[in-house]
C-alpha positions as CSV (number, residue, x, y, z in Angstrom):
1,X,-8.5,-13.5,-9.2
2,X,-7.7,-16.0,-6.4
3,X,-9.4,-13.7,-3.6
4,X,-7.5,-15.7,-0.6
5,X,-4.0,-16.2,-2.6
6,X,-1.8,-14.0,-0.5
7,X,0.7,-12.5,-3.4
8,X,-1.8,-11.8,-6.3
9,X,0.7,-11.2,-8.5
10,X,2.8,-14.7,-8.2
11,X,0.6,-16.8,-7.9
12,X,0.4,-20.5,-7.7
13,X,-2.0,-23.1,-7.6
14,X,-0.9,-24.8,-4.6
15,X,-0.3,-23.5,-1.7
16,X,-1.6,-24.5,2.0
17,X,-3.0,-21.7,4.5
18,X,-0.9,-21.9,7.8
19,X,-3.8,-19.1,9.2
20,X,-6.1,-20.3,12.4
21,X,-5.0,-21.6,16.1
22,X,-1.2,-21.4,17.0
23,X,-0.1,-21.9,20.4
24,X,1.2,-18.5,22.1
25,X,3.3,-17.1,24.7
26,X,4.6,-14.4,26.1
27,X,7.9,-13.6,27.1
28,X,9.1,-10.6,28.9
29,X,11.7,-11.6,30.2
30,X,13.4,-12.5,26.5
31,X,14.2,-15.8,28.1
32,X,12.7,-18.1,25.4
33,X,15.4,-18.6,23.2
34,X,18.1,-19.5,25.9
35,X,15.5,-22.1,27.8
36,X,14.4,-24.2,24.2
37,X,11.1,-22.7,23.6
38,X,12.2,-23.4,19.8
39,X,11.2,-26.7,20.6
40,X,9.5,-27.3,23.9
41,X,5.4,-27.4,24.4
42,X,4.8,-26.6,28.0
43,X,5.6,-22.2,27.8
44,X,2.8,-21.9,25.4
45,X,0.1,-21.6,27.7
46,X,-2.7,-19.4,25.0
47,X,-4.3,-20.1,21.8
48,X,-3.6,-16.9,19.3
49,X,-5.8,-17.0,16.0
50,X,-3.8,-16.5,13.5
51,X,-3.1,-13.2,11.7
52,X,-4.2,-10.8,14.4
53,X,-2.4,-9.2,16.5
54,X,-2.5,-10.4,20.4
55,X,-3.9,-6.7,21.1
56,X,-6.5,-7.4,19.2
57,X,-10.1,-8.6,20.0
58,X,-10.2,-11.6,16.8
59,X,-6.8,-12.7,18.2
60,X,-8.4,-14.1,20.6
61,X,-6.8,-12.8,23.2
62,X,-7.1,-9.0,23.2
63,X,-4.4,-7.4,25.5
64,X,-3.2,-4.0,24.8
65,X,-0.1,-3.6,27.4
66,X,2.7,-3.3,25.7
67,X,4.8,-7.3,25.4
68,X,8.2,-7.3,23.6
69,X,8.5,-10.5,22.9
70,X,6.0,-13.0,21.8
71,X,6.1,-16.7,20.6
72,X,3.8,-18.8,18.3
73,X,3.9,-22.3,17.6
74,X,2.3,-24.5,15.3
75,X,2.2,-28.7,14.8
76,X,0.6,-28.7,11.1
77,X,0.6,-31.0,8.6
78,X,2.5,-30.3,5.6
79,X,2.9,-32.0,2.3
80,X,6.7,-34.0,1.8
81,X,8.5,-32.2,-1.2
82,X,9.4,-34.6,-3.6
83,X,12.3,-35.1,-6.0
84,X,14.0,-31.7,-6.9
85,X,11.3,-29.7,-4.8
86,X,11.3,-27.4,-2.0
87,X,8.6,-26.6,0.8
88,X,8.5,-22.7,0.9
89,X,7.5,-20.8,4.5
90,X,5.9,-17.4,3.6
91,X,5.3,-14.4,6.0
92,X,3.1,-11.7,5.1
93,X,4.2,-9.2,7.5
94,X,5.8,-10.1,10.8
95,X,5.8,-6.7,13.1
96,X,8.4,-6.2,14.2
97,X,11.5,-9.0,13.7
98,X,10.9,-12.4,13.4
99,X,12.7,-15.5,13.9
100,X,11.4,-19.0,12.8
101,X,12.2,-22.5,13.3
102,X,11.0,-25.4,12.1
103,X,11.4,-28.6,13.9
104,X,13.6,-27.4,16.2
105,X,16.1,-26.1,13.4
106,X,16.4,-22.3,12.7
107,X,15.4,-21.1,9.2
108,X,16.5,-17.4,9.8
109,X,15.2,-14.0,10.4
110,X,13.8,-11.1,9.3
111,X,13.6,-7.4,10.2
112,X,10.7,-4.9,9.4
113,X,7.4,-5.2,10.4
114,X,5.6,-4.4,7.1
115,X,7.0,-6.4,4.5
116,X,7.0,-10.3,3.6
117,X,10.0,-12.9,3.6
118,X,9.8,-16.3,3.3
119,X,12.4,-19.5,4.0
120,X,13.2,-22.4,2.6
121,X,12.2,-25.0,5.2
122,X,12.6,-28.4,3.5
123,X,16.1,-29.0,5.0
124,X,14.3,-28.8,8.1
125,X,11.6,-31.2,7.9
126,X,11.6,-34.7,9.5
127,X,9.6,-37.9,8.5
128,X,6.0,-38.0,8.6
129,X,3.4,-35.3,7.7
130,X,3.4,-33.5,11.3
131,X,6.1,-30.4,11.5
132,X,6.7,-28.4,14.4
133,X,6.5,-24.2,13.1
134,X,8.1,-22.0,15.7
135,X,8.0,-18.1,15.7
136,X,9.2,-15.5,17.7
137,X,8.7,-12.1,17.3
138,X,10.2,-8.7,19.0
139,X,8.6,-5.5,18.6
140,X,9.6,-2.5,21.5
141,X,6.8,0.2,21.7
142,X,9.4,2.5,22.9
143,X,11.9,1.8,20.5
144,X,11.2,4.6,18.0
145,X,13.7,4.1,15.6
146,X,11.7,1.5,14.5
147,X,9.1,2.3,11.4
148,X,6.1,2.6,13.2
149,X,3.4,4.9,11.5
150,X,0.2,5.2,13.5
151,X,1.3,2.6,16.1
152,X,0.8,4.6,19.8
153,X,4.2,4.2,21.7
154,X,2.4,5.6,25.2
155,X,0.5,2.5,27.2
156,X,-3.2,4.2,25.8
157,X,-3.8,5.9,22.4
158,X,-3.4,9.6,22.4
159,X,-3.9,12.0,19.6
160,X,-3.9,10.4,16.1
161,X,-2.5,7.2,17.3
162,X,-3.9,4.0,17.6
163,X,-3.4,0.5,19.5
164,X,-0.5,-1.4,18.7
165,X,0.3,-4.4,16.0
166,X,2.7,-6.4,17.5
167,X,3.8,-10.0,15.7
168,X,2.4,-11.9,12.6
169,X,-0.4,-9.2,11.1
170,X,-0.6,-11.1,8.0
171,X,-1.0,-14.1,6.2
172,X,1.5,-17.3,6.6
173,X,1.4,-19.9,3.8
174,X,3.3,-22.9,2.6
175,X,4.0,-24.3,-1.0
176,X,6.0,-26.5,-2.3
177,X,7.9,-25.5,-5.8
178,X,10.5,-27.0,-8.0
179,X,14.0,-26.8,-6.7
180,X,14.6,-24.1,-9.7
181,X,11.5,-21.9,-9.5
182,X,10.1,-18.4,-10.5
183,X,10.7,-16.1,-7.6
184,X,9.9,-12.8,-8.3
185,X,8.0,-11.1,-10.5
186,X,8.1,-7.5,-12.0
187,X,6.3,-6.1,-14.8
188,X,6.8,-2.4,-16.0
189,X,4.0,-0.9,-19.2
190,X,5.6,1.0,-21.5
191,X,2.5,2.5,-23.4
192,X,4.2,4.6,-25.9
193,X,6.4,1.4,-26.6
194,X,3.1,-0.9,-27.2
195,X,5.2,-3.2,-24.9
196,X,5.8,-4.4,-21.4
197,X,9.6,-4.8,-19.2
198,X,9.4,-8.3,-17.5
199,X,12.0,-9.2,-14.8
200,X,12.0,-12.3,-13.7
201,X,13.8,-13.6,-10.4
202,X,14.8,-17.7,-10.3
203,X,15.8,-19.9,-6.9
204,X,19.0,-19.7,-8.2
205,X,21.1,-20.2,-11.6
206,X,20.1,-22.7,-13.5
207,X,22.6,-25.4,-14.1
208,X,22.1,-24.8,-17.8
209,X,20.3,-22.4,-19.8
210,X,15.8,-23.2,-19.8
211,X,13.6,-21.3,-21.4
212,X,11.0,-19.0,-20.2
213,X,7.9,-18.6,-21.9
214,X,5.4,-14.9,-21.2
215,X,1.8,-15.7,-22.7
216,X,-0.5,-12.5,-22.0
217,X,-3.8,-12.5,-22.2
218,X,-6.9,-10.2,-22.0
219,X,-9.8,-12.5,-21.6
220,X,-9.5,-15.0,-24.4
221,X,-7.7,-12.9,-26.7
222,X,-4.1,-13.7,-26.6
223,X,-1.7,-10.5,-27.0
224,X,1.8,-12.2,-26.8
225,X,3.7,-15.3,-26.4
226,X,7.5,-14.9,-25.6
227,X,10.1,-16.9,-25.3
228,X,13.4,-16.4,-23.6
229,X,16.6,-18.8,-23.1
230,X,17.4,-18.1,-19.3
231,X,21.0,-18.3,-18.0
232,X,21.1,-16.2,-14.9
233,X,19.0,-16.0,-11.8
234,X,18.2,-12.4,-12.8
235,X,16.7,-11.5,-16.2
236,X,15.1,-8.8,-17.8
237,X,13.7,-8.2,-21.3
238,X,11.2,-6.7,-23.3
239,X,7.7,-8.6,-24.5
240,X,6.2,-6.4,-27.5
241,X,1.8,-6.3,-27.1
242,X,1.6,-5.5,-30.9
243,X,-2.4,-4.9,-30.2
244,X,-1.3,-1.9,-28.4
245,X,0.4,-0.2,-31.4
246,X,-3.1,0.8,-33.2
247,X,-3.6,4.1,-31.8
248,X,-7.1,4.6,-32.8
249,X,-8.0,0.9,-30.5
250,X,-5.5,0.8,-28.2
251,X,-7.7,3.1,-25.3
252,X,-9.4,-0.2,-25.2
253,X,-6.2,-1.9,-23.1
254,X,-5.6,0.9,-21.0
255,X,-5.7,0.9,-17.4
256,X,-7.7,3.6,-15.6
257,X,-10.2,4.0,-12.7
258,X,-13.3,4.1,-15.2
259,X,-12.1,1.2,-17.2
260,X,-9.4,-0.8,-15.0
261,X,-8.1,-3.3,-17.7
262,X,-5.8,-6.1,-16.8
263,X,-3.6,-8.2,-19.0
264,X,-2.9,-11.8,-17.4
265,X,0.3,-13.1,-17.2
266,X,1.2,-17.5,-17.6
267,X,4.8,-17.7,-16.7
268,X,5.8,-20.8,-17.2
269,X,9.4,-22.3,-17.0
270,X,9.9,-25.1,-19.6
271,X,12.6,-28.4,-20.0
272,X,14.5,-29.5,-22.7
273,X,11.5,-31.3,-23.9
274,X,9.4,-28.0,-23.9
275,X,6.9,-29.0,-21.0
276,X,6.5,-26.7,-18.0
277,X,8.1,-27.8,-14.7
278,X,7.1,-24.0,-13.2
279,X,4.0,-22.1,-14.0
280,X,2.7,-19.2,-12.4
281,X,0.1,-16.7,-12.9
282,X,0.4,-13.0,-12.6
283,X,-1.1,-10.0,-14.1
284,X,-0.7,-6.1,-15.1
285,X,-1.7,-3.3,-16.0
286,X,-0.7,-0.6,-19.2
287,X,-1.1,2.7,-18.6
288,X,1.6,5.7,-17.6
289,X,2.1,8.2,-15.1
290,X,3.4,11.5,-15.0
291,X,3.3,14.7,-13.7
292,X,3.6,18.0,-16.5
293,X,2.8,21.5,-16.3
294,X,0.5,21.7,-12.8
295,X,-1.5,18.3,-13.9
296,X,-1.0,15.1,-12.4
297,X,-1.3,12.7,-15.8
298,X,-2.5,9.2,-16.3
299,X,-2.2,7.8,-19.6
300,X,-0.8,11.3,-20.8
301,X,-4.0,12.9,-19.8
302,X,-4.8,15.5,-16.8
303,X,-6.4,13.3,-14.2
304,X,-8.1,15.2,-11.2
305,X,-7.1,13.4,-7.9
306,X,-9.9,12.9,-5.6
307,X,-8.1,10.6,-3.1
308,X,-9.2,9.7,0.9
309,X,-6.5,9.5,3.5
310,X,-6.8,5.4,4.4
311,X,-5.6,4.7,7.5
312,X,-6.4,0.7,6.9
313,X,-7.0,0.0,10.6
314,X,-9.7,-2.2,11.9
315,X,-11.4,-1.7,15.7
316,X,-11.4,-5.4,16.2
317,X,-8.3,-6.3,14.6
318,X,-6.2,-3.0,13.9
319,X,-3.4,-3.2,11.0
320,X,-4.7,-6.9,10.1
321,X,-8.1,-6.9,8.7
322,X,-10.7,-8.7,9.5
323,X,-11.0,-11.0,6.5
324,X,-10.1,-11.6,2.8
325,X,-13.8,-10.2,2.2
326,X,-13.4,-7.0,4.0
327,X,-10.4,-5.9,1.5
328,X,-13.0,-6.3,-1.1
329,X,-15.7,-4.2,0.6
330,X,-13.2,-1.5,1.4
331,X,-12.3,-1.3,-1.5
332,X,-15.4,-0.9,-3.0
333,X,-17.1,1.2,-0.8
334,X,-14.1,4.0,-1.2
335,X,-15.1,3.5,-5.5
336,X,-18.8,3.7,-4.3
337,X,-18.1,7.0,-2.5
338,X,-17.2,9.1,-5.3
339,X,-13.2,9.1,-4.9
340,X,-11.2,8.0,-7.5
341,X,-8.3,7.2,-4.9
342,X,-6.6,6.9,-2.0
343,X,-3.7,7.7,0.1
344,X,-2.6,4.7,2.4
345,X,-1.5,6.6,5.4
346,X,1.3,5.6,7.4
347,X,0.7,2.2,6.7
348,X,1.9,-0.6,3.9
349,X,-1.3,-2.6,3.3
350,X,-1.9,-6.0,2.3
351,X,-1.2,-6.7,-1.0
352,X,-4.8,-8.6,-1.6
353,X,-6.2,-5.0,-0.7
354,X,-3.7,-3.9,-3.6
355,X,-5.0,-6.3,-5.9
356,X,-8.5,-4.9,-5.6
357,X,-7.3,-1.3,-6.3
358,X,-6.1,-2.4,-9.5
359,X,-9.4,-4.8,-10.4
360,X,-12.1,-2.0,-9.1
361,X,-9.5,1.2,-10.6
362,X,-8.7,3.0,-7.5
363,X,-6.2,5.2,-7.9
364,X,-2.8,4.4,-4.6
365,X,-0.3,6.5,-3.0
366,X,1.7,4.2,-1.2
367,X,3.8,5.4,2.1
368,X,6.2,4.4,4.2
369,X,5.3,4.3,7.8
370,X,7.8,6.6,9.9
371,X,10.3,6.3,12.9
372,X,10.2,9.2,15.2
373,X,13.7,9.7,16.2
374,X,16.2,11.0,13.6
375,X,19.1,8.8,14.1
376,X,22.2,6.2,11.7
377,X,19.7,2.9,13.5
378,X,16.7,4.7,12.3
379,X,17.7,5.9,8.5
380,X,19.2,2.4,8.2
381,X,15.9,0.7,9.1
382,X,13.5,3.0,7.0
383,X,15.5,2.7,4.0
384,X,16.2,-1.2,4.1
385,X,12.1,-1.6,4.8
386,X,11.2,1.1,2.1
387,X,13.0,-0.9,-0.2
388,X,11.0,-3.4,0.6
389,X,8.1,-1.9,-0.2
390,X,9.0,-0.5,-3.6
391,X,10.2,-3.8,-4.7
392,X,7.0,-5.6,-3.4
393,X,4.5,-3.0,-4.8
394,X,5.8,-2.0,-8.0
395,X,4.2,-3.8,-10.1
396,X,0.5,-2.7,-9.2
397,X,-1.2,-0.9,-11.6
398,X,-3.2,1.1,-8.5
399,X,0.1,2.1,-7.7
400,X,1.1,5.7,-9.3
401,X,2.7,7.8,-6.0
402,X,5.5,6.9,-3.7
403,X,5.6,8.4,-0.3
404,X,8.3,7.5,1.6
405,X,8.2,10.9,4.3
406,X,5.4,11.9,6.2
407,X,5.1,15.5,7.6
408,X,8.8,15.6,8.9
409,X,8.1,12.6,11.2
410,X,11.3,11.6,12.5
411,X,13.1,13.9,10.7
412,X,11.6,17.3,12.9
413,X,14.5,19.3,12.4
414,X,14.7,19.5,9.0
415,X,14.9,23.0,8.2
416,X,17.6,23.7,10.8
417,X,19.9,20.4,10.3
418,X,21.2,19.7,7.1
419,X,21.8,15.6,7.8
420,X,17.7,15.5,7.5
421,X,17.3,17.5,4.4
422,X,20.1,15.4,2.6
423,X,18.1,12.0,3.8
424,X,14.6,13.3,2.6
425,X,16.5,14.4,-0.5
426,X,18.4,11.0,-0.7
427,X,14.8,8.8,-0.3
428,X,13.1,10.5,-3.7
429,X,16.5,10.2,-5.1
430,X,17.1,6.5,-4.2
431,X,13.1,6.0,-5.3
432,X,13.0,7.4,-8.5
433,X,16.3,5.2,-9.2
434,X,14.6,2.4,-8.2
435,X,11.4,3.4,-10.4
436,X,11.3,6.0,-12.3
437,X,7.6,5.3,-14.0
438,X,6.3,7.1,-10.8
439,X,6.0,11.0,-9.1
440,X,7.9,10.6,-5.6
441,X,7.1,12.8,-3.3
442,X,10.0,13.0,-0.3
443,X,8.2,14.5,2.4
444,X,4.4,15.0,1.9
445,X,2.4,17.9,3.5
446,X,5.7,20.5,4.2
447,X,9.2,21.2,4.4
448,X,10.0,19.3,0.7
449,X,12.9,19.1,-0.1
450,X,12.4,16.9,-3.9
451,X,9.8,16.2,-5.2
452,X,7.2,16.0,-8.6
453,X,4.0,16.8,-6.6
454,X,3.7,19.3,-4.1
455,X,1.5,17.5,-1.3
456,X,-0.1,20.7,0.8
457,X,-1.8,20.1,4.2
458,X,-4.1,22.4,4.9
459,X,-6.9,21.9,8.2
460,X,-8.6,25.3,6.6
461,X,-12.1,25.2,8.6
462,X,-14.2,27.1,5.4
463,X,-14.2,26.9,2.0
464,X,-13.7,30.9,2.0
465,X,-10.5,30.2,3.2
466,X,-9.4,27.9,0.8
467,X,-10.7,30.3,-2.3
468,X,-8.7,32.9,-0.7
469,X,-5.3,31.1,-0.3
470,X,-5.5,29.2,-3.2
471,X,-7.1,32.5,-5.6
472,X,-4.5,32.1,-8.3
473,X,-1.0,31.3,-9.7
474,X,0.8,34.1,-7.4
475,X,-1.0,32.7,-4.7
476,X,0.1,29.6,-4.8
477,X,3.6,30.4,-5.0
478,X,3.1,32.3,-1.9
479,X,1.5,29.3,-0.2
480,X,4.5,27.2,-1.4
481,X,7.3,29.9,-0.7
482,X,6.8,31.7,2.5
483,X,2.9,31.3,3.7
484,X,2.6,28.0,6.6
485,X,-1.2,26.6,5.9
486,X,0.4,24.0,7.8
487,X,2.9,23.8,11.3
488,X,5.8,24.1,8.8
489,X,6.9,26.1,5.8
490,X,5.8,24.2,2.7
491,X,8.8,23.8,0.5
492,X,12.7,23.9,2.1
493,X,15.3,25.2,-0.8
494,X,15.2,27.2,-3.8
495,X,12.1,29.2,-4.9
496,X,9.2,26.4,-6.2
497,X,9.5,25.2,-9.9
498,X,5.6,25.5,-10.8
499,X,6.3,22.8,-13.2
500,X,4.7,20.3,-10.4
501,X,0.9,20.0,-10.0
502,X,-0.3,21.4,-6.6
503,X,-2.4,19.0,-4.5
504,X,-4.3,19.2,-1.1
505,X,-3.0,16.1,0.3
506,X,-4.6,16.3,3.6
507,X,-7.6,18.6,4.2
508,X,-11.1,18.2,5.8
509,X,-10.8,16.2,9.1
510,X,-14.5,17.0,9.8
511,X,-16.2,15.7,12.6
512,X,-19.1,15.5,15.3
513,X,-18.6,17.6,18.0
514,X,-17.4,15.3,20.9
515,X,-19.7,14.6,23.9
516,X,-18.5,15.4,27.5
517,X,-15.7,13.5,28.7
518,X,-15.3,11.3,24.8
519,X,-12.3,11.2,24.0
520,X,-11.6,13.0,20.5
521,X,-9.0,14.1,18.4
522,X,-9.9,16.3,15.0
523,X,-9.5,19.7,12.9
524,X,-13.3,20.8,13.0
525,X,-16.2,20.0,14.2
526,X,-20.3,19.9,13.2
527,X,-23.6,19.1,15.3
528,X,-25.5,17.6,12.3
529,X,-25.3,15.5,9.3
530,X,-27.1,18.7,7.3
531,X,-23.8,20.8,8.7
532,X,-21.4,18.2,8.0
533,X,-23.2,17.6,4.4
534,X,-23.0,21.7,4.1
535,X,-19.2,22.2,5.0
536,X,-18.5,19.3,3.4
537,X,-19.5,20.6,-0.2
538,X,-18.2,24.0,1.1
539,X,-14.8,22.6,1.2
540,X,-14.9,20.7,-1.8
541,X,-16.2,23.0,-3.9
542,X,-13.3,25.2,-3.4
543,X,-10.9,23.0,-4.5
544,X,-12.9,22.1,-7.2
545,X,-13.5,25.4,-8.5
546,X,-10.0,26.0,-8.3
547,X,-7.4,25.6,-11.6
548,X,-4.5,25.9,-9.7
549,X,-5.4,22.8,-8.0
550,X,-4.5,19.8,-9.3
551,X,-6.2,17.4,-6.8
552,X,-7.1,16.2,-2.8
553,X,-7.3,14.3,0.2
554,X,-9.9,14.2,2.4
555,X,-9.2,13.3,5.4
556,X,-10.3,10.8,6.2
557,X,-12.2,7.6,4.9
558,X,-13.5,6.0,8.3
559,X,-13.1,7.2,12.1
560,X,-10.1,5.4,13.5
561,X,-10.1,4.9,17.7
562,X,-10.1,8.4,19.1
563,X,-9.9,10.4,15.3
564,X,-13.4,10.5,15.2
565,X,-13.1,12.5,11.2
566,X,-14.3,10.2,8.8
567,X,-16.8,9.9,6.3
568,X,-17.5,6.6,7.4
569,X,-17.9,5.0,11.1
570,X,-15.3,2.7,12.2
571,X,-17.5,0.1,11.2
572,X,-17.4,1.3,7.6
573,X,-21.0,3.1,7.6
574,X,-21.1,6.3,5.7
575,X,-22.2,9.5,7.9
576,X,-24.4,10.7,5.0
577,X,-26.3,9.2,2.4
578,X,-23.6,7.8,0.1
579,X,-25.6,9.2,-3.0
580,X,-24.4,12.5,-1.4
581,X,-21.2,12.2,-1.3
582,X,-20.9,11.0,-4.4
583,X,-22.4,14.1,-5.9
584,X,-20.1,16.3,-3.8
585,X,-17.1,14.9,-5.0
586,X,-17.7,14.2,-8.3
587,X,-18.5,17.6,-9.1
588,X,-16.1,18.3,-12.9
589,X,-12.8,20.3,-11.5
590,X,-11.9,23.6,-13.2
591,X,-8.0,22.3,-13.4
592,X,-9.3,19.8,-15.9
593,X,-11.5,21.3,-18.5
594,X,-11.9,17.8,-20.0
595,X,-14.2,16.9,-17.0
596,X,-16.5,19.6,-17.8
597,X,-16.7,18.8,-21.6
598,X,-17.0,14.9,-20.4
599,X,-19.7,15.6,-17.8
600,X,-21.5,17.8,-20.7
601,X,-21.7,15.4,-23.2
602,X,-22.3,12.3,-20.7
603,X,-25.3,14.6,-20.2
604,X,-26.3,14.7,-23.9
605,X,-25.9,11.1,-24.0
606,X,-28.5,10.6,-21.4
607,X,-30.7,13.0,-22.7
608,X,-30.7,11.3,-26.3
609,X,-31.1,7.6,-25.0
610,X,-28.0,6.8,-26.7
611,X,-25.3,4.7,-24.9
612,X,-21.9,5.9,-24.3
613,X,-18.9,4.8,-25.6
């Protein structure tokens, strides 16, 4: 895996980090563009580090009052393309639009403050290895029609809502690429099929047909080589993985948490002559998703979710973190903790974080960051940026939930106004059109309109609440139907279809009591770590013991500002002994009797001395 590649699953060998110092400014006054700053030296009057936000302490610069409009600027070297090549300008994330020029010449824009885009910049480019990079970026904290999750809109962060991102929050690279190049990549598993969908994205159409050649590999076994003749910009197609068709050995491919398999992927346009002028390197991973009768399935078997709620936010750098290294560590220390996934909250994260899911086997539920006001400007916005998303992040393996609703956020009104019942309803509709390998969910925790799972969130302080709410299949219904765990009824519409598994998709919230005068936001609180260890198991164990359940998630992995709930300090140390919470939450679920036999004879195993397998 290239850890500091940005897009780890198009990845190419050369490439150029534009990350570090960049001149900034600030402009309140939005009078940069009309006086030149596109070109002129002297406004820039700070040094930003480059990808943290300028509210942020690694920025370098650490304000938190609310700027509209900020500038970057950047001389850099850069290598000259040569014959039939183009330089490439790549944006991780840019919150909220973005405008860049390059040597004084405007490349373009871009809207959405979670999402890459990238330009074309060779055009641009004047003699010499010195090039001038110019961004602006415009981000409104009151303006909340824009997607905004966690992001506070008020001067000082309040409730569950944190600092502000405001401009470039991720990484910025350059490469250069053939004039006719791979683009895009998608890759889709079809394990019943023994095969995988491919579609591939070109620069443009090719002048004539080329071929495209697929080898996949797992280690040094080679499953496939295909080879396509290419006449469009856009192509799709089938490559069969015959290895996958012996059903007694093909468990040995799979994806999953406990063995998180990955094929590799050489993409490689060729010439006339059959040598590669293109070559990139990507990667998936086979396994299915589904959701059937209460169980949420991977690979066609019940799979217990044990998620955390990830907020992804960082004290000294907030949406951007710290490093490459700390994607890793979080990562891993969520796998170390016992959970077998998360639940990226209000947030898109950084596909290098992704990329780890799918390597460690962590299990994702991506969402959509909201908008708080209900509006044509705001739907517009959250659907062209959730597109966004689904078409960046639909290839990860650690991928198997969509999101794109949170608790009625910016849609508040739903159960009295039909216009925000038929937009929820439109969102799982346009998801599942867009992917339909994956459960959507259109508005997780209540008032669902459509949906595969039914995401509940409950704040229940005891266990003994839980057992009680949750004591059977008539229960449940009632839950779903006409009892509010929540601020909201659960489901909106027609009586539930029971076809859906049932998950706790926000519960917990646990916490230290505050100290006079801290300022705190949570749903319950403890004076120990014996306590918290106590109610934690209490409320575990309830879902656990529970067959109607078909999963959680805790909320949440690490404190974040004033939300003082998680399992972990902001600094990412645990608030018991990790061995702990491991045993609390990996306790065999009575939804899934195959835990219990699989934690029996893992048992047996380790009595005889004999290895698993």
């Amino acid at each position: 895996m290239h850890e500091q590649y940005p897009r780890p699953q198009l990845v190419r060998s050369e490439w150029q980090d534009l990350c570090g110092q960049w001149r900034f400014a600030f402009d309140d006054a939005d009078t940069g563009r009309a006086a030149g700053w596109a070109t002129a030296a002297d406004p820039f009057d700070q040094t930003i580090t480059v990808p943290y936000p300028y509210e942020s302490q690694l920025s370098g610069i650490g304000d938190p009052s609310p700027r509209p409009v900020v500038w970057y600027r950047r001389q850099v070297e850069l290598p000259a393309p040569g014959p039939k090549q183009r330089l490439l300008l790549h944006f991780g994330a840019v919150d909220h639009e973005a405008q860049v020029w390059v040597n004084g010449v405007h490349l373009g824009g871009h809207e959405g403050g979670h999402t890459p885009f990238s330009f074309d910049a060779t055009d641009a480019l004047v003699p010499g290895a010195t090039q001038l990079i110019v961004v602006r970026a415009e981000d409104h904290a009151d303006d909340v029609t824009q997607p905004r999750g966690k992001q506070d809109w008020r001067a000082e962060p309040h409730g569950i809502f944190y600092k502000r991102t405001t401009g470039i929050w991720q990484p910025v690279w350059a490469e250069i690429v053939p004039d006719l190049h791979v683009s895009e990549l998608h890759w889709t598993p079809d394990v019943p099929g023994a095969a995988v969908t491919c579609e591939v994205a070109l620069s443009r159409r090719p002048d004539r047909p080329v071929r495209l050649r697929i080898r996949l590999c797992l280690g040094e076994e080679e499953l496939a080589e295909h080879t396509v003749r290419v006449r469009d910009a856009h192509s799709r197609f089938d490559v069969a993985i015959p290895a996958a068709r012996h059903d007694m050995h093909h468990s040995r491919l799979l994806w999953s948490p406990e063995q998180p398999t990955l094929i590799d992927a050489d993409v490689e346009l060729l010439d006339e002559g059959g040598a590669a002028f293109d070559c990139v390197g990507s990667y998936f991973g086979l396994r299915s998703v589904g959701v059937q009768d209460g169980r949420f399935l991977l690979n066609g078997r019940p799979r217990f979710l044990r998620l955390a709620l990830e907020q992804g936010y960082w004290p000294q750098s907030h949406l951007a973190a710290p490093d490459a290294d700390a994607l890793r560590h979080e990562a891993e220390r969520i796998k170390e903790l016992g959970f077998n996934g998360i639940r990226i909250h209000q947030k898109v994260e950084d596909p290098r974080f992704l990329a780890w899911c799918d390597r460690i086997g962590l299990l994702v539920w991506d969402e959509m960051p909201s908008a708080f006001e209900f509006a044509p400007r705001a739907v517009e916005r959250v659907v062209r940026e959730w597109l966004e998303v689904v078409r960046r992040d639909r290839s990860h393996p650690c991928v198997v939930t969509w999101v794109p609703m949170n608790e009625s956020w910016g849609v508040w009104h739903m159960a009295e106004v039909a216009e925000q019942r038929h937009y929820a309803t439109a969102l799982y509709h346009l998801t599942k059109s867009l992917d339909g390998s994956r459960p959507v969910i259109s508005n997780d925790g209540w008032e669902i309109t459509e949906t595969d799972i039914w995401g509940v969130h409950d704040y229940a302080p005891r266990g003994e609440s839980l057992r009680e709410r949750y004591d059977g299949a008539a229960a449940v219904d009632r839950v779903l139907d006409d009892r509010w765990p929540g601020r909201k009824k659960v489901v909106l519409g027609d009586p539930v279809d029971r076809g859906q598994p049932v998950v706790l998709t926000e519960f917990g919230g646990l916490s230290y009591a505050p100290a006079a005068g801290e300022k705190w936001f949570g749903y319950g609180t403890v004076g120990s770590p014996e306590e918290l260890a106590e109610r934690l198991r209490e409320l575990v164990d309830a879902v656990l013991d529970n067959p109607e359940l078909a999963g959680f998630c805790y909320t949440q992995l690490t404190d974040t500002e004033q939300e003082r709930n998680g399992l972990l300090t902001e600094d990412r140390e645990p608030k018991l002994p990790v061995s702990t919470i491991r045993e609390i939450l990996t306790r065999p679920a009575a939804a899934v009797p195959g835990e219990v036999v699989e934690a029996n004879r893992r048992r047996a195993v380790q009595g005889s001395g004999e290895e698993s397998r």
